[in-house]
N, C-alpha and C positions, 0 to 999 in steps of 0.2 A: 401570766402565771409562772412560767420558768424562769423569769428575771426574779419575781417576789420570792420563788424558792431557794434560785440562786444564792439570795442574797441572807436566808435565814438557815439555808443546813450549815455553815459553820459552828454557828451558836450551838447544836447538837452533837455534845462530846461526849453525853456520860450513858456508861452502858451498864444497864443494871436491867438483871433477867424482867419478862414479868410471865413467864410459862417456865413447864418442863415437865418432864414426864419419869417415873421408877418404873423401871422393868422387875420385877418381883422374879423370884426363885421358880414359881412357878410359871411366868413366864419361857424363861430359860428353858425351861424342864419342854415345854413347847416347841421352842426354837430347836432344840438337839432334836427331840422326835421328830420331824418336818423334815431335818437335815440328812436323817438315815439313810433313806432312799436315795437321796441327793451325792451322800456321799458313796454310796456301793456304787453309782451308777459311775461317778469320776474313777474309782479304785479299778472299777473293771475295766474301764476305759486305758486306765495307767497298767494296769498289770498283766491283762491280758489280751493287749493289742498283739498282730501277729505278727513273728518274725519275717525276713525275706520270705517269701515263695517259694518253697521247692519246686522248679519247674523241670527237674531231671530226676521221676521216680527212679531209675535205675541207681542213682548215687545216695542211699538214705545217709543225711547225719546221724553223726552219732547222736545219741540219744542226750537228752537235755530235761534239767526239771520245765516240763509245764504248768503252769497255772491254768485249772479250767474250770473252777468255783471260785467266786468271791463272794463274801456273805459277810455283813455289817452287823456284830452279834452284839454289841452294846456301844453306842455315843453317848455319852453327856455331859454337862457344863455345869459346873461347877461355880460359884464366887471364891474369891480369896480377897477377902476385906483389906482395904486398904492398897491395894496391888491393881486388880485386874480379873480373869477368868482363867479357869482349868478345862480343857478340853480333854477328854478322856475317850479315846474312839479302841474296841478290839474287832478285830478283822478274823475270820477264818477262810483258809487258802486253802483250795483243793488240789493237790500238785501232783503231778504225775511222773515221778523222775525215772521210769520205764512201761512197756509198752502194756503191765499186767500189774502193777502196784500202784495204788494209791497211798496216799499220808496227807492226812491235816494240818496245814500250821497253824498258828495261832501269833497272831502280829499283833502288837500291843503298843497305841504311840499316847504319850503323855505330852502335855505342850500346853506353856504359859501363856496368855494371850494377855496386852492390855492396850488400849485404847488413846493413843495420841491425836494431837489437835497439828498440824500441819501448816504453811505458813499462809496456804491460801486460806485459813478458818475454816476445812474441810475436816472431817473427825474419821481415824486411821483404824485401823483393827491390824496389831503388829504383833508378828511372833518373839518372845524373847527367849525362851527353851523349849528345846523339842528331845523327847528319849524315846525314841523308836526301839523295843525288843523283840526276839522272833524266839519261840519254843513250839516244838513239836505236841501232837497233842493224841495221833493213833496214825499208826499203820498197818497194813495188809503184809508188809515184810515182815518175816520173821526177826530178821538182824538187820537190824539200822547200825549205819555208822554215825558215832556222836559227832561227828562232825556234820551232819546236814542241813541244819539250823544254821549255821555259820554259813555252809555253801549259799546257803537260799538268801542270807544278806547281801551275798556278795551280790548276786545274780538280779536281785531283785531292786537293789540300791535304796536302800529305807532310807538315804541320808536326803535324796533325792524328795523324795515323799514330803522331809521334814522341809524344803525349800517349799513347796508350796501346798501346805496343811490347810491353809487358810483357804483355796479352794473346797474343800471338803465341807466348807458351812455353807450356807446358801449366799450366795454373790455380797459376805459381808460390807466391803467398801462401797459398791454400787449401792448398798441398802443405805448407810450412812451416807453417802451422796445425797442419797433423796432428800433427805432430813430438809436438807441448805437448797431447793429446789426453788424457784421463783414459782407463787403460785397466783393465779388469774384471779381477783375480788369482783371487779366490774373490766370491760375492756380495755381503762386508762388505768386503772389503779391495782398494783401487784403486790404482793405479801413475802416475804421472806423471814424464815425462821433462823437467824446463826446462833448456833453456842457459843458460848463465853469463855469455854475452858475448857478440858479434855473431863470424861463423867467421872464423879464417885462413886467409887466399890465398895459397898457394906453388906452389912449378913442378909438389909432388908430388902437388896438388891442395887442396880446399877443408875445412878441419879443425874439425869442431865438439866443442866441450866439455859433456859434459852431466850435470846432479845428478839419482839418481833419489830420487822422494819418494812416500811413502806416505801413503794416509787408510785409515782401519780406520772402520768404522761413522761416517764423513763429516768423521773428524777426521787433522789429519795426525800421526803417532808421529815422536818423536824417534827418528832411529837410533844406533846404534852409532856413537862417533865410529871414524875410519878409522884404523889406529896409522901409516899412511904417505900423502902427497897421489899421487894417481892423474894422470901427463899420458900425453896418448895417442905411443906408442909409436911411431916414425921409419918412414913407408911403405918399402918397398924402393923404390927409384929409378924401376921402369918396372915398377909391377905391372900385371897382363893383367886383376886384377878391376875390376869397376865401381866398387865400396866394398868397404874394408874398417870394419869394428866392432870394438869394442875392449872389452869388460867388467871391471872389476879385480875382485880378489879379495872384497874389500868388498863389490861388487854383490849376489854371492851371497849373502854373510853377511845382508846387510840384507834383501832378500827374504826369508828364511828366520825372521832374526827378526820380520816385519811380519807374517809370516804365524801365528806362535807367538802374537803379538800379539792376531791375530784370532779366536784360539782353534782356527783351522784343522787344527792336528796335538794338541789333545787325542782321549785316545784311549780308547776301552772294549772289552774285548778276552777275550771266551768263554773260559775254561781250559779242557782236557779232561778235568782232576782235577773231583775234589768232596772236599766235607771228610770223607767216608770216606774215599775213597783218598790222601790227604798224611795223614791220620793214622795212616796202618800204616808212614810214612818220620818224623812229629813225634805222638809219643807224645800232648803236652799236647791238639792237637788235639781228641780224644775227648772230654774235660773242657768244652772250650769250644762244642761241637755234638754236639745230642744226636740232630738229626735232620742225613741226608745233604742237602747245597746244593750249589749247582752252585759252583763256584769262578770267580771276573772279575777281572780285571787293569785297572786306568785307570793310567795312563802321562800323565805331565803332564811339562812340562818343568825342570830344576833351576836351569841357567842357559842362557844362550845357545847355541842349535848353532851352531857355524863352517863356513865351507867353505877349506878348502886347498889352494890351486891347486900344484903340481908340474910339472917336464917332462914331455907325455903323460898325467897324469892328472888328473883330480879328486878330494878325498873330504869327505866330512861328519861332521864329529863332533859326536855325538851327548849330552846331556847328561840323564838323567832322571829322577824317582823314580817307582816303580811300586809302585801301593798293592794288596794283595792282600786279594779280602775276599769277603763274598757278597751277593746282595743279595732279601733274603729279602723285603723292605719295600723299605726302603734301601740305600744302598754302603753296610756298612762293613767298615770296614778292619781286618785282625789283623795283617795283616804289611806293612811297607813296606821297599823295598830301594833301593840306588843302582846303573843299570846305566849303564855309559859303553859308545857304542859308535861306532867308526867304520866308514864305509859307503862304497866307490867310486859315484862319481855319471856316468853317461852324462849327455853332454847332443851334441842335433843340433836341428835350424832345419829346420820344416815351414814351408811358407807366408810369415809375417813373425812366425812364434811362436819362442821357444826352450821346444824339448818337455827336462825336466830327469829324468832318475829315477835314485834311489837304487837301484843293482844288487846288489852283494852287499857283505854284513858281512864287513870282515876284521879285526876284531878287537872282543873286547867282555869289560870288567870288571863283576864284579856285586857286591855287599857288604849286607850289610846294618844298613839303617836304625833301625829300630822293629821291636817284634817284643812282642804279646800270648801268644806260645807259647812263649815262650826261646827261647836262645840257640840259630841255625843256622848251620851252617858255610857256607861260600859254596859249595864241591863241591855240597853238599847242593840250595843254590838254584838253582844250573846245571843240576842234572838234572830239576828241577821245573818251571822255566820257563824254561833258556837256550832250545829246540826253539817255543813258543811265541811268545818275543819277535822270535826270530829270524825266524821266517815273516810275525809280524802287523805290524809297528812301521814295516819298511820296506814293505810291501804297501799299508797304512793310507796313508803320505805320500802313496806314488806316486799313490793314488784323487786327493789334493787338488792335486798337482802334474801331474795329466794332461793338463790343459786346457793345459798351455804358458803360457807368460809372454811377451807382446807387443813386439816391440822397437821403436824407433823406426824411425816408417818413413813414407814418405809416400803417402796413402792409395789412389792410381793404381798401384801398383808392389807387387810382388811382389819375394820375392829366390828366386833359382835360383842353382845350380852352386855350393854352399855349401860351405865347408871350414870346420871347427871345428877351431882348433889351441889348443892348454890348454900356457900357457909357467907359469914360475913366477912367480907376483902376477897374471896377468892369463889372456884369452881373447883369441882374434883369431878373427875369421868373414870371412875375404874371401869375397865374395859377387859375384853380376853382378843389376845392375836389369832386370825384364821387365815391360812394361808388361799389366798386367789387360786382358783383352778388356772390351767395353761389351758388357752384354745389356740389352736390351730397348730 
């Protein structure tokens, strides 16, 4: 198998998305509230860590402003179309610059953020401008000097802060890390999402494009080229989800072949015949087993299964030969046939999976292939094994498709209030982000 791949991933050059997902405004608006706390906790961490020890009460320094409140009064994020994002974080400082006065400041940092793509294909969250100001806002002294705003910059080093702003959101890079995360299909075959290009910033939100790619036992498969390019799909104007995702038709298909790839839907498959009972419906039988066998079905693939997306549904067609034989020692085979069959596919989003299964057969052709017994009519094969394939082929998948298939997603966050809408050529999942509680 690694020689045959070897020898086919060059022919796979062309990279054109067939996923991706808009984070909507409202989204955002999520991400800053989640981050508040996140960031008071860093702020307090930076601003009112304690200086040396005085371990000589006899010698007090002199008196110095304290910080002994920080309180995160307003974050939020902002688009600027075309550009990137606006972070907008105001801070209020409890400071104590003697042993019997207090004053409020009010710190005020502004800071352009946009989103670069890096040489590993790793996607960046980079500061371009930051405008840290500080303004008093009450004191318990009667007469302030206008200079103590100015003192508390110096003391407090805002410029410092503007070095690492990007702390202050929730582990943005590690979250974009995730994205590009190799993630587990079956235990031979891996999934990986990379983006194509650094995201666009519009009013409707932040739009990423992404190629999925597969490794089957640690190497990557060529896919199926796509017969149409996949762009992600015009948000509504003012949607109420966090994100929406976006999967093209393609998605499915290639999944399915990667996993055909992996050997994951070959199949072996108990008859409830034996070569006594098909030989009281195929005469020659008898001639060819002199003693009764159990009768087994392996079902291998012919060509490629497709998946079909429609208004409202999905389905999978099916493509395969099923060799009919015993295996007294070995498989082998006396009869082989072509059965086509298409299958409606449910699919819903647990957790950050898409859970996929093939539900019911609505339609299935059988023929036959090869045949050690002569000639059988297809009626004949229908009533031999249409009630077996039917039950085993789609139950078999569903065992290898149970585990869900991983979507991109960032590794803090979960997706809730999920709608799965199935258009023609494509999926849409608007969804809302919920942030994972921390245990332990």
């Amino acid at each position: 198998l690694s020689i045959l791949l070897s020898l086919l991933v060059p022919t796979h050059t062309t990279r054109s998305p067939d996923c991706g997902g808009i984070l909507t405004p409202a989204g955002l608006s999520y991400l800053a509230e989640v981050s508040k706390p996140h960031a008071e906790a860093v702020l307090r961490q930076d601003l009112m860590a304690p200086t040396v020890p005085d371990l000589f009460l006899s010698s007090p320094k002199p008196s110095r402003n304290q910080i002994n409140s920080v309180k995160v009064a307003d974050l939020s994020l902002s688009l600027i179309p075309d550009t990137g994002l606006r972070l907008s974080i105001d801070v209020d400082l409890g400071v104590t610059p003697a042993p019997s006065t207090t004053k409020v400041m009010r710190m005020s940092i502004l800071v352009d953020l946009h989103v670069e793509m890096n040489p590993e294909g790793n996607l960046e969250l980079v500061t371009s401008a930051c405008k840290p100001t500080m303004e008093e806002m009450q004191s318990t002294e009667e007469m302030e000097s206008k200079s103590s705003s100015s003192d508390m910059e110096k003391e407090i080093n805002i410029d410092k802060i503007c070095l690492e702003v990007s702390k202050l959101l929730l582990l943005p890079n590690e979250q974009l890390m995730a994205l590009t995360a190799q993630f587990p299909v079956t235990p031979s075959c891996q999934l990986q999402y990379l983006p194509l290009a650094a995201p666009m910033f519009s009013e409707q939100g932040i739009t990423i494009s992404l190629q999925t790619t597969f490794q089957v036992a640690g190497m990557a498969i060529p896919l199926p080229v796509s017969p149409m390019p996949f762009s992600m799909p015009e948000p509504a104007s003012s949607s109420p989800s966090h994100l929406t995702l976006a999967f093209s038709e393609h998605f499915y298909t290639s999944l399915f072949f990667a996993l055909e790839m992996a050997g994951a839907f070959n199949m072996t498959i108990l008859s409830p015949l034996t070569t006594a009972t098909m030989s009281q419906k195929i005469t020659q039988m008898g001639s060819l087993f002199q003693e009764d066998l159990p009768v087994m079905l392996q079902a291998v693939f012919r060509s490629s299964s497709r998946v079909v997306l429609e208004e409202g549904k999905a389905a999978l067609k099916i493509f395969l030969t099923v060799h009919v034989g015993t295996s007294a020692s070995a498989f082998q085979s006396f009869l082989s046939m072509n059965v086509d069959m298409s299958a409606g596919i449910l699919l819903s989003i647990v957790d950050t999976r898409m859970m996929i299964s093939a539900a019911t057969i609505e339609d299935v052709e059988i023929s036959l292939a090869a045949s050690d017994v002569g000639p059988i009519p297809a009626a004949l094969l229908e009533e031999l094994f249409l009630p077996t394939i039917r039950e085993e082929v789609l139950a078999q998948m569903n065992v290898v498709l149970s585990e869900g298939v991983f979507l991109p997603h960032m590794y803090s966050f979960t997706y809730t209030d999920v709608n799965v809408m199935i258009h023609k050529d494509y999926v849409l999942v608007p969804c809302n982000l919920k942030l994972r509680s921390r245990t332990g």
